[in-house]
mmCIF file as gemmi writes it, N, C-alpha and C atoms, coordinates in Angstrom:
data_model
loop_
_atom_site.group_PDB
_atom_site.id
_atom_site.type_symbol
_atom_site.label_atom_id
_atom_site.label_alt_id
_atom_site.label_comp_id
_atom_site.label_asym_id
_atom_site.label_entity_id
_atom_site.label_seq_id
_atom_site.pdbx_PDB_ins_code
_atom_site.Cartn_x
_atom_site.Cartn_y
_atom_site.Cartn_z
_atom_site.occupancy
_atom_site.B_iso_or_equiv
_atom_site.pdbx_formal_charge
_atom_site.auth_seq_id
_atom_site.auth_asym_id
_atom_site.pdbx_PDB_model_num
ATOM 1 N N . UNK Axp A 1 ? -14.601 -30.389 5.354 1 0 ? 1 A 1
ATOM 2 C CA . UNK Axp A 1 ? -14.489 -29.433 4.276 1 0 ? 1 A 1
ATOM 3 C C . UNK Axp A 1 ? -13.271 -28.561 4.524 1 0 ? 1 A 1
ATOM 4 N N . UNK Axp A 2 ? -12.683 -28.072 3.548 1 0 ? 2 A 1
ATOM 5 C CA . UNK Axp A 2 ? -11.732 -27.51 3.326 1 0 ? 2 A 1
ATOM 6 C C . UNK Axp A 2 ? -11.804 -26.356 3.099 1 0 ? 2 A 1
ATOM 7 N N . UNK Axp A 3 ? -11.307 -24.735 3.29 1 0 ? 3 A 1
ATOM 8 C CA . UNK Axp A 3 ? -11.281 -23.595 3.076 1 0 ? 3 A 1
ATOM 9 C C . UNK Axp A 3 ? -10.093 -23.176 2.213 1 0 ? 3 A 1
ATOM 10 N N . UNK Axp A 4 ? -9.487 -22.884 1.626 1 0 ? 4 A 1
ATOM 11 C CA . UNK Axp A 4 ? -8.56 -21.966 0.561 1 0 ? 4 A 1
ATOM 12 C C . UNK Axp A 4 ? -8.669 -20.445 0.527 1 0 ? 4 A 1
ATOM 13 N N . UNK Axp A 5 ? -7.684 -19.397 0.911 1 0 ? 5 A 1
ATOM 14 C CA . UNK Axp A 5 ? -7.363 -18.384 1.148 1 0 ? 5 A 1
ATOM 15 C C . UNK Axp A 5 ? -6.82 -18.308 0.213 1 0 ? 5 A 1
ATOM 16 N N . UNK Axp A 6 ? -6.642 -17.388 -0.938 1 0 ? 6 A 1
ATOM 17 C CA . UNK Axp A 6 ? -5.4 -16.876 -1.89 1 0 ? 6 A 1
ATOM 18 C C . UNK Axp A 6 ? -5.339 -15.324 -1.915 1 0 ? 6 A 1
ATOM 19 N N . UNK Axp A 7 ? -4.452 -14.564 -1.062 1 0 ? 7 A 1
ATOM 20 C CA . UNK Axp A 7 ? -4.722 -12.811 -1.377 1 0 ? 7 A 1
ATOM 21 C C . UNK Axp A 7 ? -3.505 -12.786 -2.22 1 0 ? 7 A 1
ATOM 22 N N . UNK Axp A 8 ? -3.595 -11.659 -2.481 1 0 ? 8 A 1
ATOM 23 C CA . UNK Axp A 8 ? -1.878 -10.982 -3.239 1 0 ? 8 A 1
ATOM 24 C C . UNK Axp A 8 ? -2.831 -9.461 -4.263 1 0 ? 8 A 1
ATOM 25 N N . UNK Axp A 9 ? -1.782 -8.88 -4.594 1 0 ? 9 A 1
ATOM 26 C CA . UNK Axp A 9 ? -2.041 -7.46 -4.656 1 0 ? 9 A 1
ATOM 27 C C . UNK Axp A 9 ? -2.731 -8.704 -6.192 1 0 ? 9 A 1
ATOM 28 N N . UNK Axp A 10 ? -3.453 -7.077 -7.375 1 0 ? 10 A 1
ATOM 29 C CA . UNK Axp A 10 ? -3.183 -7.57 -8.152 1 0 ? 10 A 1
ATOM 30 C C . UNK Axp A 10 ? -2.273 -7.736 -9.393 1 0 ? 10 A 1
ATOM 31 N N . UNK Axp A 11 ? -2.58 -8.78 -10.475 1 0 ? 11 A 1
ATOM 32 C CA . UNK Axp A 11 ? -1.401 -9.339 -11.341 1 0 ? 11 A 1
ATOM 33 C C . UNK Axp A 11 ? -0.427 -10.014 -10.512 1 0 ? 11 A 1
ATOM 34 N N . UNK Axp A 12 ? -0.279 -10.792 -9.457 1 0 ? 12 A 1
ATOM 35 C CA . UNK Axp A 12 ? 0.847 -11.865 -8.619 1 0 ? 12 A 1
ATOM 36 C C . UNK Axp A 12 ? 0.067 -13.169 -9.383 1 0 ? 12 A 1
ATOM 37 N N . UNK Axp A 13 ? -1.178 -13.52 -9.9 1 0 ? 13 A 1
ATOM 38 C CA . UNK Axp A 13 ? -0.93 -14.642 -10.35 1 0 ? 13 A 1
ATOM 39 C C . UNK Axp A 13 ? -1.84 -15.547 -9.723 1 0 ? 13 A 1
ATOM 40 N N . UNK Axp A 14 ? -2.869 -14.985 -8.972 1 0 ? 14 A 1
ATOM 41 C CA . UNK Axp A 14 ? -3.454 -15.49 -8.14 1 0 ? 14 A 1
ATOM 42 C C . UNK Axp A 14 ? -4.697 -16.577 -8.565 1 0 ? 14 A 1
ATOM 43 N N . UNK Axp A 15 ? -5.688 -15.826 -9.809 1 0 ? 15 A 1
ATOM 44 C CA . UNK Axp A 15 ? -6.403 -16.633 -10.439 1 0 ? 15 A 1
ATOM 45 C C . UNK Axp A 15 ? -5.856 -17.911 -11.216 1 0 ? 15 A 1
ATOM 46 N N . UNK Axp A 16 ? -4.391 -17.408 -11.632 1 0 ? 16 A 1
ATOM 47 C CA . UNK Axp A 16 ? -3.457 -18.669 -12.777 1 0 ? 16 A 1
ATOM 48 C C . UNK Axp A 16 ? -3.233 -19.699 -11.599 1 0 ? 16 A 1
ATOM 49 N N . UNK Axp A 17 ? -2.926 -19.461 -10.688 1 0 ? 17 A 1
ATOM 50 C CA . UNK Axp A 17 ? -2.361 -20.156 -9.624 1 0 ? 17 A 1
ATOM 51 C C . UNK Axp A 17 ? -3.634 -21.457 -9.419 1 0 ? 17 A 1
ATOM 52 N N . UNK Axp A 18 ? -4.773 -20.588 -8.878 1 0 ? 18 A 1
ATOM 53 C CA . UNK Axp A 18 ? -5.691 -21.602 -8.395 1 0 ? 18 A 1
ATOM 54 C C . UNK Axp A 18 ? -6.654 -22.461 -9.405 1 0 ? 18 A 1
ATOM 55 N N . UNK Axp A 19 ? -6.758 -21.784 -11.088 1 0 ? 19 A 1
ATOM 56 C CA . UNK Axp A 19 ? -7.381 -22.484 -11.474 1 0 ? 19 A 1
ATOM 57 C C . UNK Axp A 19 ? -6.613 -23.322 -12.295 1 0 ? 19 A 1
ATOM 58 N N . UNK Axp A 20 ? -4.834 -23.449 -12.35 1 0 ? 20 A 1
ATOM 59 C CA . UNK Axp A 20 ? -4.059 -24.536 -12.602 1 0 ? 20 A 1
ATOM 60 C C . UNK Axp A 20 ? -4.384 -25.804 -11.142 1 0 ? 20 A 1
ATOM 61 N N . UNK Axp A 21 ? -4.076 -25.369 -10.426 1 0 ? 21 A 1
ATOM 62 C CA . UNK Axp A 21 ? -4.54 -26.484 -8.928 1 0 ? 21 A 1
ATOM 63 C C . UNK Axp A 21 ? -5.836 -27.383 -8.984 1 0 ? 21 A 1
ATOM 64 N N . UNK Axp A 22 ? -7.051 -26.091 -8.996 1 0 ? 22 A 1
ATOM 65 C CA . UNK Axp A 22 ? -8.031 -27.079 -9.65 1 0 ? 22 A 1
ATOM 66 C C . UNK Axp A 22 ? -8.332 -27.798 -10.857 1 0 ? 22 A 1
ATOM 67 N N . UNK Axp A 23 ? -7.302 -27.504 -11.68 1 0 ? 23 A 1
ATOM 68 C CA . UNK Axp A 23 ? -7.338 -28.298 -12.867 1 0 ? 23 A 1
ATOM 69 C C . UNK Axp A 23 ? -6.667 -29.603 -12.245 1 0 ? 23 A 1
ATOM 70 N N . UNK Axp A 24 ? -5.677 -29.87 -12.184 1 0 ? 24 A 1
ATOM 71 C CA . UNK Axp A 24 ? -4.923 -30.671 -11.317 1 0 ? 24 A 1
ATOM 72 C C . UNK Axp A 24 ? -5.975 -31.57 -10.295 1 0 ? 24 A 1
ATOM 73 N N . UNK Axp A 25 ? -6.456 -30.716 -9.46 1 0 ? 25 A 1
ATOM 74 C CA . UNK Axp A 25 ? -7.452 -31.79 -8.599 1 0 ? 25 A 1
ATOM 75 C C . UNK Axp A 25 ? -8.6 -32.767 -9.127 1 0 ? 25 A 1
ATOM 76 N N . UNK Axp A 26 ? -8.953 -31.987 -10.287 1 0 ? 26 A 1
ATOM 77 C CA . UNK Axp A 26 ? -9.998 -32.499 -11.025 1 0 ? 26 A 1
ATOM 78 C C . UNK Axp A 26 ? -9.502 -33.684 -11.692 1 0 ? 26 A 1
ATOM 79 N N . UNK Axp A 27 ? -8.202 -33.489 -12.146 1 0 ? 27 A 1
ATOM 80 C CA . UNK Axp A 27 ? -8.222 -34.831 -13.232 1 0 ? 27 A 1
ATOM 81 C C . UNK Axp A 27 ? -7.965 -35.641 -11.731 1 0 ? 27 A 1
ATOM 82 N N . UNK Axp A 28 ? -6.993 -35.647 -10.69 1 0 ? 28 A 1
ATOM 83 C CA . UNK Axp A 28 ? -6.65 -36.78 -9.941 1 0 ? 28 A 1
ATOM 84 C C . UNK Axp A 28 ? -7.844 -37.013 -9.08 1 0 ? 28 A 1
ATOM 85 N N . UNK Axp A 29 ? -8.836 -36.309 -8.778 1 0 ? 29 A 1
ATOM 86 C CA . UNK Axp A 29 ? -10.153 -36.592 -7.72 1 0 ? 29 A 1
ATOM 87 C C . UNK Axp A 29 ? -11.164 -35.561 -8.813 1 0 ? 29 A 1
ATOM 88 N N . UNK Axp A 30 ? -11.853 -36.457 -9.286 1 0 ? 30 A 1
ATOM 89 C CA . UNK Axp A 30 ? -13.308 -36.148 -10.443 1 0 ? 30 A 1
ATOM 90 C C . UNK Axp A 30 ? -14.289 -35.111 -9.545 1 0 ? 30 A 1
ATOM 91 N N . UNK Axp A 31 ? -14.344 -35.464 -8.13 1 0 ? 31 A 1
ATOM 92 C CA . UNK Axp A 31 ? -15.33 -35.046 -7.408 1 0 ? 31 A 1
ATOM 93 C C . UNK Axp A 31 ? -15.102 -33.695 -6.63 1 0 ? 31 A 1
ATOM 94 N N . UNK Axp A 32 ? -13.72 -33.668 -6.991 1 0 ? 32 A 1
ATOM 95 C CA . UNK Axp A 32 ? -13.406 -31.692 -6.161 1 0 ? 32 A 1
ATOM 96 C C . UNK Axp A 32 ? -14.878 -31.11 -6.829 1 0 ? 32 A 1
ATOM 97 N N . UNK Axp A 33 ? -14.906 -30.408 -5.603 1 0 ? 33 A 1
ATOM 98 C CA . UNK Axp A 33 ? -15.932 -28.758 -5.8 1 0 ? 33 A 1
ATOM 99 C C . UNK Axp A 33 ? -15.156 -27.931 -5.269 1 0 ? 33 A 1
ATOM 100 N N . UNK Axp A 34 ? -15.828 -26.827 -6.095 1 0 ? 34 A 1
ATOM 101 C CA . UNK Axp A 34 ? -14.862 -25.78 -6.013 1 0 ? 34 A 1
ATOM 102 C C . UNK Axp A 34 ? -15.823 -24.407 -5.712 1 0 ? 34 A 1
ATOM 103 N N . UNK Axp A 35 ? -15.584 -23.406 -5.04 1 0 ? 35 A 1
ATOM 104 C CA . UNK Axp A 35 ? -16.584 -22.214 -5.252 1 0 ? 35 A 1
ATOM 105 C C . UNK Axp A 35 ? -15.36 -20.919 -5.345 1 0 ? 35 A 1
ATOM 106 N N . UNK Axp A 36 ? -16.284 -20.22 -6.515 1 0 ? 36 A 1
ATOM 107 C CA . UNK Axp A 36 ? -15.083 -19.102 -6.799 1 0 ? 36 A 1
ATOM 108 C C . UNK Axp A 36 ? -16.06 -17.692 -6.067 1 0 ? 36 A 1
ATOM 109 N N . UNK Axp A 37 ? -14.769 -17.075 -5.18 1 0 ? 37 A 1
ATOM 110 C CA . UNK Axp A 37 ? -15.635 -15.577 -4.58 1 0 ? 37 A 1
ATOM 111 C C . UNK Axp A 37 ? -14.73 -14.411 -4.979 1 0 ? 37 A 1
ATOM 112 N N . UNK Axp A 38 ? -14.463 -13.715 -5.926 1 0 ? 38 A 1
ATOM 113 C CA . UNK Axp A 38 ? -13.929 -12.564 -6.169 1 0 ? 38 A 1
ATOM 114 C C . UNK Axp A 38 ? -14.638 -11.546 -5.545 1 0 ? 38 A 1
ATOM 115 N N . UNK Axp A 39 ? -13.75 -10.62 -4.809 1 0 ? 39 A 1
ATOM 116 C CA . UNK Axp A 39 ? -14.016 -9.241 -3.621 1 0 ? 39 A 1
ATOM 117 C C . UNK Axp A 39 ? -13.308 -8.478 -4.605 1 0 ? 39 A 1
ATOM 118 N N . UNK Axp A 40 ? -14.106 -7.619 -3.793 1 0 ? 40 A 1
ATOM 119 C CA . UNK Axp A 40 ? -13.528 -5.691 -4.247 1 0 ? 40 A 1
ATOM 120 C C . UNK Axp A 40 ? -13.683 -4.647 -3.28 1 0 ? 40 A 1
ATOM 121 N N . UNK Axp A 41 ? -13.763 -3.87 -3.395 1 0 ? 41 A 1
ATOM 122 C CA . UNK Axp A 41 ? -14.388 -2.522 -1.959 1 0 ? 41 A 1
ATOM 123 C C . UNK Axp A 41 ? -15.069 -2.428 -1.537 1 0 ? 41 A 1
ATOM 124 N N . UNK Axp A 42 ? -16.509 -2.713 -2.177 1 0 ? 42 A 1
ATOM 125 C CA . UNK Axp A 42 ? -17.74 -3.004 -1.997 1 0 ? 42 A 1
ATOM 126 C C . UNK Axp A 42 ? -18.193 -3.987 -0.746 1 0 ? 42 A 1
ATOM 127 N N . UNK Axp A 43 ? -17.318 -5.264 -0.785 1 0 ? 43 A 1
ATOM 128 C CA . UNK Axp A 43 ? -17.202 -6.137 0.001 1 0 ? 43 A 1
ATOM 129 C C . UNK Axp A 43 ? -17.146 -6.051 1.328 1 0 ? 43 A 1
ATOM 130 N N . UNK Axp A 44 ? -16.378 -5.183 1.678 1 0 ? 44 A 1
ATOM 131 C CA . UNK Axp A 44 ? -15.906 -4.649 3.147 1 0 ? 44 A 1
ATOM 132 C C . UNK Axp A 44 ? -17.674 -4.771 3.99 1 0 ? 44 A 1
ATOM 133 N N . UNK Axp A 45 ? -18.5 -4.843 3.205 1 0 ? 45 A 1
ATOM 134 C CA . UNK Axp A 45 ? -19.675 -4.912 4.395 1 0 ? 45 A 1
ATOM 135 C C . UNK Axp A 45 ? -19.609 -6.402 4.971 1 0 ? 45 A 1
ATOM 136 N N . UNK Axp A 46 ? -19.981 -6.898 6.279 1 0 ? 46 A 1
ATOM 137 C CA . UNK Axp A 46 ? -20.489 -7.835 6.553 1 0 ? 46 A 1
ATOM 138 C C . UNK Axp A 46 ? -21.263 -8.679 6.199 1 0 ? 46 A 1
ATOM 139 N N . UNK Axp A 47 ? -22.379 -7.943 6.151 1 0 ? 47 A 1
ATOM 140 C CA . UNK Axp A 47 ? -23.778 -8.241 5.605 1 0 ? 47 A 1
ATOM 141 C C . UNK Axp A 47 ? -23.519 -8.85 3.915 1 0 ? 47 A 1
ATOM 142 N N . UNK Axp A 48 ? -22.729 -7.977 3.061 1 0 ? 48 A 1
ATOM 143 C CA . UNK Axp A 48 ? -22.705 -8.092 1.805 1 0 ? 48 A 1
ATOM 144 C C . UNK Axp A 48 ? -21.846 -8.871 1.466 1 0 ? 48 A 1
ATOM 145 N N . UNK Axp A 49 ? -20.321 -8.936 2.116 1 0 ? 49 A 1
ATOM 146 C CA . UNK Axp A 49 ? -19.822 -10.228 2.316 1 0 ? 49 A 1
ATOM 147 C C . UNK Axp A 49 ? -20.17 -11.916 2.15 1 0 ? 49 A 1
ATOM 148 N N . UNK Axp A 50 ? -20.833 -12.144 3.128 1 0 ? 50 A 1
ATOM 149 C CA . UNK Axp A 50 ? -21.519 -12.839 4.019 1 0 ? 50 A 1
ATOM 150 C C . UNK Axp A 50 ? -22.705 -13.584 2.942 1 0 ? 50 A 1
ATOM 151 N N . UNK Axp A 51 ? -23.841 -12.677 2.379 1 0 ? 51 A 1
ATOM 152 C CA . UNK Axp A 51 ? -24.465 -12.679 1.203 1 0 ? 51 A 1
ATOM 153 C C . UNK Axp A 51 ? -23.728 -13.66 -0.186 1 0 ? 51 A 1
ATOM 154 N N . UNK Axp A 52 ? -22.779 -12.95 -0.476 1 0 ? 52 A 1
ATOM 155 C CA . UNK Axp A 52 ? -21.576 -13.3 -1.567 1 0 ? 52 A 1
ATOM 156 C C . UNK Axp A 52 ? -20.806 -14.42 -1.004 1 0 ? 52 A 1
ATOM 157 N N . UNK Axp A 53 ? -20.767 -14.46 0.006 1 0 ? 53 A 1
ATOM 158 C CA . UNK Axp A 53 ? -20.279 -16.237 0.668 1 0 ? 53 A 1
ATOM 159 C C . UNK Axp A 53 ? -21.077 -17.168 0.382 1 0 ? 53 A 1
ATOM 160 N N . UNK Axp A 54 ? -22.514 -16.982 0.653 1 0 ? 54 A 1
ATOM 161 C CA . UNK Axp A 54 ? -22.945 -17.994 0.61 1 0 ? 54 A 1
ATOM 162 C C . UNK Axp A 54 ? -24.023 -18.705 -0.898 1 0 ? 54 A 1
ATOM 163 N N . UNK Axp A 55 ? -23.616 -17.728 -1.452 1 0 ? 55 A 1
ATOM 164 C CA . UNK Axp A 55 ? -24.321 -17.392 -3.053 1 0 ? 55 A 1
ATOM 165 C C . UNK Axp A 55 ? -23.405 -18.662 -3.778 1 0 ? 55 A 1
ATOM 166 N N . UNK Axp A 56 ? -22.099 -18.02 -3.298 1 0 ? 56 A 1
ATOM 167 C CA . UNK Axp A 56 ? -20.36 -18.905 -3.987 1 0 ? 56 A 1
ATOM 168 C C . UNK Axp A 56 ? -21.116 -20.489 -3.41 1 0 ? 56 A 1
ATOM 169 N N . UNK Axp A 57 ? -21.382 -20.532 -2.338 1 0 ? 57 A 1
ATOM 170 C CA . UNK Axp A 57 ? -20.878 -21.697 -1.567 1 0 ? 57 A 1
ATOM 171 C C . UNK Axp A 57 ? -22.342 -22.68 -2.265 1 0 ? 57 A 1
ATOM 172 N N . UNK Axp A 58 ? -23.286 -22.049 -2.414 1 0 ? 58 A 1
ATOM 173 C CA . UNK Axp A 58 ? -24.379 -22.648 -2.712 1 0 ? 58 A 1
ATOM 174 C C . UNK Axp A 58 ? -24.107 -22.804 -4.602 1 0 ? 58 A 1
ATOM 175 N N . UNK Axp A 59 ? -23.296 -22.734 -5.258 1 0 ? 59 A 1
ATOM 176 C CA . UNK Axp A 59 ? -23.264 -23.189 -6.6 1 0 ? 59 A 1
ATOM 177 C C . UNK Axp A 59 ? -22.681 -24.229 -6.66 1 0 ? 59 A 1
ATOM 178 N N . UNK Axp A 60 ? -22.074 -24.808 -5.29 1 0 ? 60 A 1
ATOM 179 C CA . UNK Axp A 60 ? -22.067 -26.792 -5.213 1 0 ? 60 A 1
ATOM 180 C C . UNK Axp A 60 ? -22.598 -26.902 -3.799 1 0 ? 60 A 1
ATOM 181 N N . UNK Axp A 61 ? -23.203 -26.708 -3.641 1 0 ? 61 A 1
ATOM 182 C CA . UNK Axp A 61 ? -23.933 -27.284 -2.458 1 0 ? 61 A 1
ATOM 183 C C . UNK Axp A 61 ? -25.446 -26.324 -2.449 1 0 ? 61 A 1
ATOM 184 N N . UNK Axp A 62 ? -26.211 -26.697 -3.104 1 0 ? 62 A 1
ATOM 185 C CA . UNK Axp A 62 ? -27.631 -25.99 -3.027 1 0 ? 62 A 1
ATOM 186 C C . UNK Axp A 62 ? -28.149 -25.236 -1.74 1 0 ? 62 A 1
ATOM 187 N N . UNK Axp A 63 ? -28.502 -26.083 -0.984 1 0 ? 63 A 1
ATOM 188 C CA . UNK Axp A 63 ? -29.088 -25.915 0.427 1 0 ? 63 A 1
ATOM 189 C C . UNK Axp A 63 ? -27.665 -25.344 1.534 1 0 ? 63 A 1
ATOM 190 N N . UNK Axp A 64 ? -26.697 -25.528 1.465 1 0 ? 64 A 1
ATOM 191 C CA . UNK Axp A 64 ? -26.146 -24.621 2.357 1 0 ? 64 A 1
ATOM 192 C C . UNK Axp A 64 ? -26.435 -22.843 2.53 1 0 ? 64 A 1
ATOM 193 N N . UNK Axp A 65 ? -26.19 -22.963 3.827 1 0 ? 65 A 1
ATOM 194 C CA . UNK Axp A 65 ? -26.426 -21.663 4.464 1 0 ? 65 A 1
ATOM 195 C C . UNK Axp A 65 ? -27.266 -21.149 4.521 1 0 ? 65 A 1
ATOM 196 N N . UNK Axp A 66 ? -28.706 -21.702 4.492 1 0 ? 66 A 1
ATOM 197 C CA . UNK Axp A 66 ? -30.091 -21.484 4.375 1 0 ? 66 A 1
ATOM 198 C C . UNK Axp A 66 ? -30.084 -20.546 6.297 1 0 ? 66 A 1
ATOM 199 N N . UNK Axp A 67 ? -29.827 -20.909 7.038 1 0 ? 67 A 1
ATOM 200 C CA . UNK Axp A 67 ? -29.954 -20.19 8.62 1 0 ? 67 A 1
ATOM 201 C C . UNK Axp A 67 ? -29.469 -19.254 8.212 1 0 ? 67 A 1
ATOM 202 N N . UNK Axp A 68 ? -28.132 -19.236 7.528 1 0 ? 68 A 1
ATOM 203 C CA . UNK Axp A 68 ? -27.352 -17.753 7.55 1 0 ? 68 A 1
ATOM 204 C C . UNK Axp A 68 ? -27.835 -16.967 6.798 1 0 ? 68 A 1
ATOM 205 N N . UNK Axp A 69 ? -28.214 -17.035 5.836 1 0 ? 69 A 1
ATOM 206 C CA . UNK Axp A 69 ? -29.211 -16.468 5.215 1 0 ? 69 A 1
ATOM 207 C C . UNK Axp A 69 ? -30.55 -15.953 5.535 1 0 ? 69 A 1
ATOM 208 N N . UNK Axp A 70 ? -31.157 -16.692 6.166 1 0 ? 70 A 1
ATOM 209 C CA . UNK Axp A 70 ? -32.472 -15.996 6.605 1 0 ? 70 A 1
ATOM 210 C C . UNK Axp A 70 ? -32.109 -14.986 8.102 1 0 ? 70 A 1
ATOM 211 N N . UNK Axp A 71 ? -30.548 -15.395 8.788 1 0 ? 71 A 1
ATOM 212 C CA . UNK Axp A 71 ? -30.508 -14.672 9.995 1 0 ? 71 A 1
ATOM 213 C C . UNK Axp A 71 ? -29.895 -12.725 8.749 1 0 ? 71 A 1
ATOM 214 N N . UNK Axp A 72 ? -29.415 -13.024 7.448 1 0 ? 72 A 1
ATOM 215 C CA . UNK Axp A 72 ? -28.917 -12.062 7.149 1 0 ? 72 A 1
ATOM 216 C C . UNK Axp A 72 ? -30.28 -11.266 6.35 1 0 ? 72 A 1
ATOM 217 N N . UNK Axp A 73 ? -31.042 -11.797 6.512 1 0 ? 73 A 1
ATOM 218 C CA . UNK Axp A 73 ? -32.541 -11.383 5.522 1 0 ? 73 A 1
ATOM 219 C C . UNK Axp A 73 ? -33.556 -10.477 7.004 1 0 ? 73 A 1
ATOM 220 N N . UNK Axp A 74 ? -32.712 -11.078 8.014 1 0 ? 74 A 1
ATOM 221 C CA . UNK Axp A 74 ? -34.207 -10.504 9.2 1 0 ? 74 A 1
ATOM 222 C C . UNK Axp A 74 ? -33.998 -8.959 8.931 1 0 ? 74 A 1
ATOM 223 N N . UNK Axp A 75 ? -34.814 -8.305 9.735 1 0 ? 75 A 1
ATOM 224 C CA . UNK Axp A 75 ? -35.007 -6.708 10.032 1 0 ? 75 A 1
ATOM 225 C C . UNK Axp A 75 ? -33.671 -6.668 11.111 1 0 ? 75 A 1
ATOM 226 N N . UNK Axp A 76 ? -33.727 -7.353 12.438 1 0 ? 76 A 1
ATOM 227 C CA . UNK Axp A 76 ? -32.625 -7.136 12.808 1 0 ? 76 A 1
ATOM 228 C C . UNK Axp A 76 ? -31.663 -8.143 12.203 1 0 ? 76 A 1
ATOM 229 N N . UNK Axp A 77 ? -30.412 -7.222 12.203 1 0 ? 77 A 1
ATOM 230 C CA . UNK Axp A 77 ? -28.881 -7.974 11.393 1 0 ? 77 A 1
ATOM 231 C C . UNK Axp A 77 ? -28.543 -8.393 12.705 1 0 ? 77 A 1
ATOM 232 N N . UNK Axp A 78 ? -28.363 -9.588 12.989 1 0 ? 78 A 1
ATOM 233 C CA . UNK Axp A 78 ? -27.193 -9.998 13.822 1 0 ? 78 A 1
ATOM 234 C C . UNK Axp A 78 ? -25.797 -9.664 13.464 1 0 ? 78 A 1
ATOM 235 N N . UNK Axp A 79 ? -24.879 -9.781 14.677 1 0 ? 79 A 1
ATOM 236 C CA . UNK Axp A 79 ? -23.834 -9.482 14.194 1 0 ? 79 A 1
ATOM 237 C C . UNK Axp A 79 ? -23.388 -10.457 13.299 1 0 ? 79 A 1
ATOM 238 N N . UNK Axp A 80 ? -21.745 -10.152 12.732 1 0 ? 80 A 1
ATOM 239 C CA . UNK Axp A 80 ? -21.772 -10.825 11.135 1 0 ? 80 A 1
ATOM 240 C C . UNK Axp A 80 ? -21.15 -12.315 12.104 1 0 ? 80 A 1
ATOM 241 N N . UNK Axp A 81 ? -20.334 -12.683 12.848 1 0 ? 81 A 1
ATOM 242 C CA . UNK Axp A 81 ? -19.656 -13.255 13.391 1 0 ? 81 A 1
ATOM 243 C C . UNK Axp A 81 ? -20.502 -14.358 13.944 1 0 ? 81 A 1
ATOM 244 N N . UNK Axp A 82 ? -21.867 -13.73 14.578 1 0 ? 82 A 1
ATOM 245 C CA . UNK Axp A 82 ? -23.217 -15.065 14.952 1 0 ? 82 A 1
ATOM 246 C C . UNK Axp A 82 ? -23.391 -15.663 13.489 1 0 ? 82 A 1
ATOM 247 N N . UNK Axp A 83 ? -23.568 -14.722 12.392 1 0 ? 83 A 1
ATOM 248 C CA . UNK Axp A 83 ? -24.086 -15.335 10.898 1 0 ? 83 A 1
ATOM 249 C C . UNK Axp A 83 ? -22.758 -16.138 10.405 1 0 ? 83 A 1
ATOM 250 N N . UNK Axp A 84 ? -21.783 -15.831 10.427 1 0 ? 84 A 1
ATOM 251 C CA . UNK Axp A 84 ? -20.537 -17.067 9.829 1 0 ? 84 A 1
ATOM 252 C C . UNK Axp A 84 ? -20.265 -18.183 10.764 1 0 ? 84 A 1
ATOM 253 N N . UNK Axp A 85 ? -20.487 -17.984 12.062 1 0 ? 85 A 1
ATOM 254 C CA . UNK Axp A 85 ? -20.487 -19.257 13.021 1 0 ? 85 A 1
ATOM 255 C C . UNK Axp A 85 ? -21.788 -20.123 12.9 1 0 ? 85 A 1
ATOM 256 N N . UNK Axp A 86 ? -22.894 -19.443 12.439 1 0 ? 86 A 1
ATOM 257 C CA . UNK Axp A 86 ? -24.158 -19.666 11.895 1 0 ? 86 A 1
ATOM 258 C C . UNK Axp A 86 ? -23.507 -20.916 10.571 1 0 ? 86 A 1
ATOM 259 N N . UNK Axp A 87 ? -22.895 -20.685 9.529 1 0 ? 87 A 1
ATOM 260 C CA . UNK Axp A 87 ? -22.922 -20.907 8.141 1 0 ? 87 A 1
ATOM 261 C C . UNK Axp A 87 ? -21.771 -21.818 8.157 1 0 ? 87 A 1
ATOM 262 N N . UNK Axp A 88 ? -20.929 -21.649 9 1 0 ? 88 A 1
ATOM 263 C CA . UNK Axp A 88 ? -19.517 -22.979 9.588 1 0 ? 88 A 1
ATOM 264 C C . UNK Axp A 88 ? -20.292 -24.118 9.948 1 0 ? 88 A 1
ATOM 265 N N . UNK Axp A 89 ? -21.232 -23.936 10.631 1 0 ? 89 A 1
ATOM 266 C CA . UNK Axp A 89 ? -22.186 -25.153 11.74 1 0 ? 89 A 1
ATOM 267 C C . UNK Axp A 89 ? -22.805 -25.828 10.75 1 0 ? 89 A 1
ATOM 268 N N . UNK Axp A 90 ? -23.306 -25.467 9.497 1 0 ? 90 A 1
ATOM 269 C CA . UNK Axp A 90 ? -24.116 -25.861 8.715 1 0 ? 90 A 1
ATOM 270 C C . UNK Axp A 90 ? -23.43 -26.887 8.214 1 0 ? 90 A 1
């Protein structure tokens, strides 16, 4: 699996950018998946992050991140870094 990073302030072009690419991937490979995660300030938590990762990641892949999830649901929070090495492994 593949990861995709796109930052830039906003208005650089960032959404035009990637959903011309995935247009592009789609017609030449039918089977791209794609998960979209838009952040804001709010985000800066771990926990809430982390949550919003795997929400994205599970609208093509159902069952992913089910561990990371229940390790982000306990009473104690592990740190965020056990829960994304948690959700990589998966």
């Amino acid at each position: 699996r593949n990861l995709m990073l796109v930052s830039a302030p906003a208005g650089f072009g960032k959404t035009t950018l990637v959903a011309e690419w995935l247009a592009v991937c789609e017609r030449l490979e039918p089977k791209v998946r794609a998960a979209w995660l838009s952040l804001d300030e709010g985000d800066n938590d771990p926990a809430r992050f982390l949550a919003y990762l795997i929400a994205a990641l599970r609208t093509i892949e159902a069952n992913i991140g089910k561990g990371a999830l229940s390790a982000l649901q306990s009473p104690q929070l592990p740190p965020a870094e056990v829960v994304l090495t948690q959700l990589i492994n998966e």
